[in-house]
Structure formats: structure tokens, C-alpha cells
C-alpha positions as CSV (number, residue, x, y, z in Angstrom):
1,X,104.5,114.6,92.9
2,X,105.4,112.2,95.7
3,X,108.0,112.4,97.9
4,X,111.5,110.8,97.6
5,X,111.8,108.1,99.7
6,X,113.4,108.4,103.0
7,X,116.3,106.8,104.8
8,X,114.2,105.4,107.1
9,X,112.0,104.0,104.5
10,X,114.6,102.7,102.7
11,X,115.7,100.5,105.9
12,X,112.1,99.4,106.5
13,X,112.3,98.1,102.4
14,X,115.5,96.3,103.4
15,X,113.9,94.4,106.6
16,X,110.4,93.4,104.8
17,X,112.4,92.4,101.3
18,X,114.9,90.0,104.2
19,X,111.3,88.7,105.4
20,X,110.1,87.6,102.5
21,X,107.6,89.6,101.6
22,X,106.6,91.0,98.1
23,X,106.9,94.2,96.7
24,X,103.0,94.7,97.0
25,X,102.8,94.2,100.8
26,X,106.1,96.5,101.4
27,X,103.9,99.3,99.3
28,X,101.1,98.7,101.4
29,X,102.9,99.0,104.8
30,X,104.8,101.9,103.9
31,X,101.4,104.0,102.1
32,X,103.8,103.7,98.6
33,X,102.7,103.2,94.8
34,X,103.9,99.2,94.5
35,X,105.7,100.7,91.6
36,X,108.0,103.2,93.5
37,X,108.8,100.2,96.0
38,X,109.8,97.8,92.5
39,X,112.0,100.5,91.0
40,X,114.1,100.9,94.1
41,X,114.5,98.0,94.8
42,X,115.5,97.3,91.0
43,X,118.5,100.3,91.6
44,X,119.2,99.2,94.8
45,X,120.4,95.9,94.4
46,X,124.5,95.0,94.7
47,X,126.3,93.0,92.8
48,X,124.9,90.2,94.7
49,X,121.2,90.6,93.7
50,X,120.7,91.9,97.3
51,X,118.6,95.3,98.1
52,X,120.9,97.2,100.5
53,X,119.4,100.3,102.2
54,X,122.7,101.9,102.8
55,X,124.2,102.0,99.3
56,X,120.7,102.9,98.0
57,X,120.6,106.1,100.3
58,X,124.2,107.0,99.2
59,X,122.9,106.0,95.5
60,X,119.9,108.4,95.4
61,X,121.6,111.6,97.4
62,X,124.3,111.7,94.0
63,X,121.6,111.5,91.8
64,X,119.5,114.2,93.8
65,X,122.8,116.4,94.1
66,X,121.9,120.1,92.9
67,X,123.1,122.3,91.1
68,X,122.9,120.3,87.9
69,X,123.4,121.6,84.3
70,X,119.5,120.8,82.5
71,X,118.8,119.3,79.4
72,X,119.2,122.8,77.2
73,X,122.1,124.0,78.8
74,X,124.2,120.9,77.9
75,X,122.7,120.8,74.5
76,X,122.7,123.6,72.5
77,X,121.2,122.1,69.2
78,X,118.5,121.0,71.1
79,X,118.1,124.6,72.5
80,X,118.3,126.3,69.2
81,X,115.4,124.1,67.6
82,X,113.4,124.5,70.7
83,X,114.1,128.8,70.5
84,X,112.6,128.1,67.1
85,X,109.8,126.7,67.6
86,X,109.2,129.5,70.5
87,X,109.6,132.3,68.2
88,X,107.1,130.7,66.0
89,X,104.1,130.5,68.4
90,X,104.3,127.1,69.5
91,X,103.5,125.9,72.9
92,X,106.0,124.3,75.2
93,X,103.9,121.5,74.3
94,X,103.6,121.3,71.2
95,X,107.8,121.1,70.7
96,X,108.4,118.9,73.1
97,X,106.0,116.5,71.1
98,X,107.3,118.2,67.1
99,X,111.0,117.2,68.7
100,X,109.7,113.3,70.4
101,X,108.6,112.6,66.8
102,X,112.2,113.0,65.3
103,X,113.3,111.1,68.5
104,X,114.8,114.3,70.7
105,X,112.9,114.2,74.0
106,X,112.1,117.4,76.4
107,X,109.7,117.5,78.0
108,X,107.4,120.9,78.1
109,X,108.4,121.5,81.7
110,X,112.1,121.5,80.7
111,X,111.4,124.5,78.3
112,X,109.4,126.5,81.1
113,X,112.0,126.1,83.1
114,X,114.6,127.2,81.2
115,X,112.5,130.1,79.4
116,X,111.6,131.5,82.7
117,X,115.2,131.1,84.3
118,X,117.2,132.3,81.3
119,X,119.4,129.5,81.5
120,X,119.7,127.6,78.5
121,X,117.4,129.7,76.3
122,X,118.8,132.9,76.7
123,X,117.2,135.5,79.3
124,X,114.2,136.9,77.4
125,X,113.1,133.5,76.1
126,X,110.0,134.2,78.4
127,X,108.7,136.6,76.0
128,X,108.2,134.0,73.3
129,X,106.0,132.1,75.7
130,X,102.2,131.7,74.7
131,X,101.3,133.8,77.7
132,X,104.4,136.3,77.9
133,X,104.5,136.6,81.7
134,X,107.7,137.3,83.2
135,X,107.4,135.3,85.9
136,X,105.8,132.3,86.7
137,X,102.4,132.5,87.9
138,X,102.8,130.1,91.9
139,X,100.7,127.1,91.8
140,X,98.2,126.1,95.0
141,X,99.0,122.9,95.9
142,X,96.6,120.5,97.1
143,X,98.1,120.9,100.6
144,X,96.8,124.5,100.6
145,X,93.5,124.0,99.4
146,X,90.6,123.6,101.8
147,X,88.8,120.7,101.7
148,X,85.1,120.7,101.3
149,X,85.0,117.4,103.4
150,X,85.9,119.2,106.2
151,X,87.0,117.0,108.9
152,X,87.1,113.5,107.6
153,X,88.5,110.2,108.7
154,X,91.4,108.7,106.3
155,X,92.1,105.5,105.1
156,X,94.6,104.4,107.9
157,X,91.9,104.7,110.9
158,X,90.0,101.8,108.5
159,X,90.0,98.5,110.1
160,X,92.4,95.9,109.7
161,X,89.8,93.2,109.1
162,X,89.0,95.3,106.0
163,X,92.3,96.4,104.5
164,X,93.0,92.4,104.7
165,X,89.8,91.2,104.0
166,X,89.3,88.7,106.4
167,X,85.4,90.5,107.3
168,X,82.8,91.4,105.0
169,X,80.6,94.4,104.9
170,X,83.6,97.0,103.7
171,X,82.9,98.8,100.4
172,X,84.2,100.8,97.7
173,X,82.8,103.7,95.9
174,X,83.7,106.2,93.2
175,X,82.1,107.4,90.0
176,X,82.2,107.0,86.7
177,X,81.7,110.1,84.4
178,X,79.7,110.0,81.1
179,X,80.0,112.0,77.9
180,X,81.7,116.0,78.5
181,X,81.2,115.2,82.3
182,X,77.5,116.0,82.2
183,X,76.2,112.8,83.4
184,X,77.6,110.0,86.2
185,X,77.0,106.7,88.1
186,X,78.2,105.5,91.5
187,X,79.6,102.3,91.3
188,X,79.9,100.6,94.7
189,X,81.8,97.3,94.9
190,X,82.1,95.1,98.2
191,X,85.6,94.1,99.1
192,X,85.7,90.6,99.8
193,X,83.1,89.1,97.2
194,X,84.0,92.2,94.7
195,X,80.4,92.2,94.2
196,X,79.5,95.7,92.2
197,X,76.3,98.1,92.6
198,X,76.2,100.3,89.9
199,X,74.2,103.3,90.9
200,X,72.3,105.5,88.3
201,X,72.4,109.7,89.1
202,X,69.3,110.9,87.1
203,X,69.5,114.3,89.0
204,X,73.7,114.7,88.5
205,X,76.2,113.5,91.0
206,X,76.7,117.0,93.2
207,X,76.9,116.0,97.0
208,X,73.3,115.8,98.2
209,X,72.0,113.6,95.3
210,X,75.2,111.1,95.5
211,X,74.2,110.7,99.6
212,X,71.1,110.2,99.0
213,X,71.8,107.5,96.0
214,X,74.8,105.9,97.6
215,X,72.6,105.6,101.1
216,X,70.0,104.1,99.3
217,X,71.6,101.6,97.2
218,X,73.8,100.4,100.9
219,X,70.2,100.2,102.5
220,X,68.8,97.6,100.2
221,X,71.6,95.7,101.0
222,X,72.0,93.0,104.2
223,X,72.9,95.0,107.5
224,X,75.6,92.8,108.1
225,X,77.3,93.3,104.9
226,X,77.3,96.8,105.5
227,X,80.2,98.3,107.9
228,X,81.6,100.5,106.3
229,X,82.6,102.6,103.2
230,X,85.9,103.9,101.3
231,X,86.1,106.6,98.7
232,X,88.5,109.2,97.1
233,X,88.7,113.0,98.2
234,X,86.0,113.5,95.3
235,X,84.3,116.8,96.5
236,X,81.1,114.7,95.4
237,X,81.4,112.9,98.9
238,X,81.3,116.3,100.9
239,X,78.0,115.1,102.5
240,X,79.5,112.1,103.6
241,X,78.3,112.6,107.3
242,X,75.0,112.3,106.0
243,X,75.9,108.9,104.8
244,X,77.1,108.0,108.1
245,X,74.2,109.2,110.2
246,X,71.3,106.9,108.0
247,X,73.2,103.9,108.3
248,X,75.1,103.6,111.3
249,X,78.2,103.2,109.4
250,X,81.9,104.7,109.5
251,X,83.1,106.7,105.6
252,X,87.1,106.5,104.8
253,X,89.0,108.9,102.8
254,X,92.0,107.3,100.7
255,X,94.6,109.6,100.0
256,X,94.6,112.3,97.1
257,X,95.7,110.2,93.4
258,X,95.8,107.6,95.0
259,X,93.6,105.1,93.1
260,X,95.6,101.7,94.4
261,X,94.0,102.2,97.8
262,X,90.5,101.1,96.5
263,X,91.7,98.5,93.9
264,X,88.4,96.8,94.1
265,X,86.3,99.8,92.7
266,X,89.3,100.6,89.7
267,X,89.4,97.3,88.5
268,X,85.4,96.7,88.6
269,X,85.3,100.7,86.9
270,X,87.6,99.1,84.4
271,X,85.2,96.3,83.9
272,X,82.5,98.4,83.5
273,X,83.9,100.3,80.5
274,X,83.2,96.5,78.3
275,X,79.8,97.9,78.9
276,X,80.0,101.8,79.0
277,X,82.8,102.9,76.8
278,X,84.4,106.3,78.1
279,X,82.2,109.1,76.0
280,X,79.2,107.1,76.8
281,X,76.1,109.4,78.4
282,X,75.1,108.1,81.8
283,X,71.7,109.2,82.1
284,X,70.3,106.0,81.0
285,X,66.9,103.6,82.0
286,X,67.7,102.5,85.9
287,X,66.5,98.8,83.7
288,X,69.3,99.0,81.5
289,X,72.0,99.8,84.1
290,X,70.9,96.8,86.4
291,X,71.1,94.5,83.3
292,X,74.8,95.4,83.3
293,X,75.1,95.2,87.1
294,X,74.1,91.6,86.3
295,X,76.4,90.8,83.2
296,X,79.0,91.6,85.6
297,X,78.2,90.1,88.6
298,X,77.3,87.1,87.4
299,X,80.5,86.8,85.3
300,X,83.0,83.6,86.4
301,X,86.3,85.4,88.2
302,X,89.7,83.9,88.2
303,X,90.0,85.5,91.8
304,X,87.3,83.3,93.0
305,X,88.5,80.2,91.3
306,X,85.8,81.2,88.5
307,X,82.6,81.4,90.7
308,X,81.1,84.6,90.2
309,X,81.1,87.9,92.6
310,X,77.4,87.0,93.0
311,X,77.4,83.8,94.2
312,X,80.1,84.8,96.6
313,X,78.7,87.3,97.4
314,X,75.1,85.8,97.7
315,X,77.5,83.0,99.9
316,X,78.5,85.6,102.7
317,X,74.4,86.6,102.8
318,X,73.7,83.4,104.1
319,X,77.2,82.6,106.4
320,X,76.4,85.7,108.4
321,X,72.7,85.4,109.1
């Protein structure tokens, strides 16, 4: 879950919206969703249309103010036809979506909650749980876990010329998983032509065969249109140094769930689904897979006033000999 926004951040929100600028390019400069930055500035707003950081801050601190009484406590019909559904073997899961269909929302976390508090639901309510624990088993966070890409370099360190596009060379890359995650392809997409290489995985997509595919693929391309390359925290990419080493070039981490840092690679993903529904096995003839590199490559792009990623892309080939 992300963290609330800040003070601070909410001030920085205030100055950029005063400046003009849209609600992307205030997401981008403070590492936020674009979505978190539209829905505060949608509550923050006075009576004169005008984000104000100082009401906003005041706004969010009542609305954070704890203790509160939850959703079972302050409703005890609701509580009474969740117990139910508790002492007859359902899931937290499963009421919460029984009750959404007769229009009563909780959600399954609600009930946990409450079960494993005792407020709300009574204090043995844990033992109607699926899993009858008394206590709720701690989660790692993603924090605590190690990383098997080790020392890595994130997404900030990246160039400006490629976070605004103003130089070519800086890709994209991410998979795309096949049927019951038993098959994959790379799909590698450049960042000012959003030209797309979609890379087949014949011997699975485990770290030293996805370096050795994504290396490949970047060293059939033009050196100069090869700087540099951005991915997720996919342990896939843990041999990433090997990537750097063959061609001379720097690999950047985006932050974890955060697919709006590559946007290029999720929209061409999306693309590629016309293709290769979700479900669809992966292993398929290197032929087939190029044919659909083509279809979409070669398709017009509103982006580019409707010339295609390839001839853009084919463009920037010849500008930077």
C-alpha cells in the first residue's frame, strides 16, 4: 500500500498546480500514481475551485484520526449476517462478495480484522475462520525481502534525456506470461519511436536464458539506438549485470508495482494481447512471433500523427548515423 501523502508533498502539489502544470507531470515529479495526485487535488479544492495545501493537510489528518469505530461495530445487522456466514464455513471472501450482491459492501479484510480483534464480531469469532488461528500469522513485506538483484541502479539515476524523451536509444522491457505461467516472451519497446521487439523464450524465461535473449535481440539492433534499458524488479532480470557487460550499456530498476514508470512497454503489452490473448501458450515458431512484431509495428499511431513505430523508428536509424 502506498504511503499517505505528506505535508510537504502536498505544498509541492500546490506550487506545480499554480504553474500550470497537469496532473501527470506533478505525479511524475513527485514518484506518485497520476491517480493519487487527481484525487487530491479533487478533495482539496475550496469553494473557489482552488487546490490549497493547508486545508488539504488539515482535511486528511481528521479523516486519518484513530481510534475509529469499523464498519461491524457500527452495524450490527451487518455483523450478524457476516457471523453467519462464518459459522457456516465461508471464507471472508466469499461474504464479503454473498453480501456485495445484495448491495451491503465489506470487504474481506474488514471481517479479518474484526474476527481477529474481537471487536465487532464477538471475541472468539477467530475460531470460525477457515484456518482457526488465533492470531494473525505477520506478513513480510517487500521491504524485508532480499532482493535477488542484489545491488541495482533505480529508475531515478536514469537520464533525463530519457525520462523526457528528447534522445533515443532508451528501452523498455518486461514479459508477457503464456498459459498457467509455463511459457513467456520478452517484449522490448524503444521509448521514443515506441518501436516493439518481441522476444521468443523457447528455453523458459529464468535469469540466464532472458540475458541471453534480451542481449541478443539489443545487439541486432543499431549501437546508437541502444543506451540503455528499463525494467521492473522481476527476479527474471537478476542477471542483469550480464546484460550490461555485453553491450556497454547501463539497466534501470523502476520501483516495485509500479507499472506507470515504463508506460511504453504496458501499453505495447496491451497491444500485444489483439494478438496473444491472455491463456495463450508462448512457446510458439520464432516465424510466427516476428509476423506479429510486424502487424504491430507497422500499424499507423495516433502518437505519431499516424506514421507507424517502424518508420519512426526506421527515421531515427538514419538521423543518427
Amino acid at each position: 500500500m502506498a504511503a499517505r501523502l505528506s505535508a510537504t508533498e502536498r505544498v509541492r502539489i500546490e506550487a506545480s498546480r499554480s504553474e500550470g502544470m497537469r496532473c501527470e507531470d506533478i505525479a511524475e515529479r513527485l514518484g506518485r500514481h497520476p491517480s493519487t495526485v487527481w484525487r487530491e487535488l479533487d478533495r482539496g479544492r475550496g469553494r473557489d475551485g482552488v487546490y490549497q495545501a493547508s486545508q488539504a493537510q488539515q482535511a486528511a489528518q481528521a479523516r486519518a484520526r484513530r481510534p475509529r469505530d469499523s464498519k461491524l461495530e457500527a452495524d450490527e445487522g451487518l455483523a450478524a449476517r457476516v457471523c453467519r456466514g462464518l459459522r457456516r464455513g465461508w471464507s471472508p471472501h466469499a461474504i464479503s462478495a454473498d453480501l456485495a450482491d445484495t448491495g451491503r459492501r465489506v470487504c474481506a479484510e474488514t471481517i479479518y480484522r474484526a474476527a481477529y480483534s474481537g471487536r465487532g464480531l464477538g471475541r472468539d469469532a477467530w475460531k470460525d475462520l477457515p484456518r482457526r488461528r488465533r492470531r494473525r500469522r505477520p506478513r513480510i513485506s517487500h521491504a524485508q525481502k532480499a532482493s535477488p538483484l542484489g545491488s541495482f541502479r533505480p529508475l531515478r539515476e536514469r537520464p533525463a534525456a530519457a525520462a523526457d524523451r528528447s534522445e533515443p536509444g532508451h528501452w523498455e522491457g518486461d514479459l508477457i506470461v503464456g498459459e498457467q505461467n509455463r511459457t513467456a516472451a520478452a517484449t522490448l519497446v524503444e521509448r521514443v519511436s515506441r518501436h516493439t521487439l518481441v522476444v521468443p523464450l523457447p528455453q523458459g524465461y529464468r535469469a540466464p536464458q532472458v540475458a541471453r535473449a534480451v542481449t541478443a535481440a539489443l545487439a541486432r539492433q543499431p549501437a546508437h539506438l541502444v543506451r540503455a534499458l528499463t525494467w521492473d524488479q522481476g527476479r527474471e532480470m537478476a542477471r542483469w549485470a550480464d546484460i550490461e557487460a555485453a553491450l556497454g550499456i547501463e539497466v534501470f530498476f523502476c520501483d516495485p508495482h509500479a507499472p506507470w514508470q515504463r508506460p511504453s512497454n504496458e501499453h505495447a503489452n496491451g497491444l500485444l494481447r489483439r494478438w496473444l490473448p491472455k491463456a495463450t501458450p508462448l512457446d510458439l515458431n520464432p516465424l510466427r512471433l516476428s509476423v506479429i512484431e510486424d502487424n504491430l509495428n507497422w500499424m499507423p499511431r495516433r502518437i505519431h500523427n499516424w506514421q507507424s513505430a517502424a518508420a519512426v523508428y526506421t527515421q531515427l536509424t538514419r538521423n543518427h548515423r
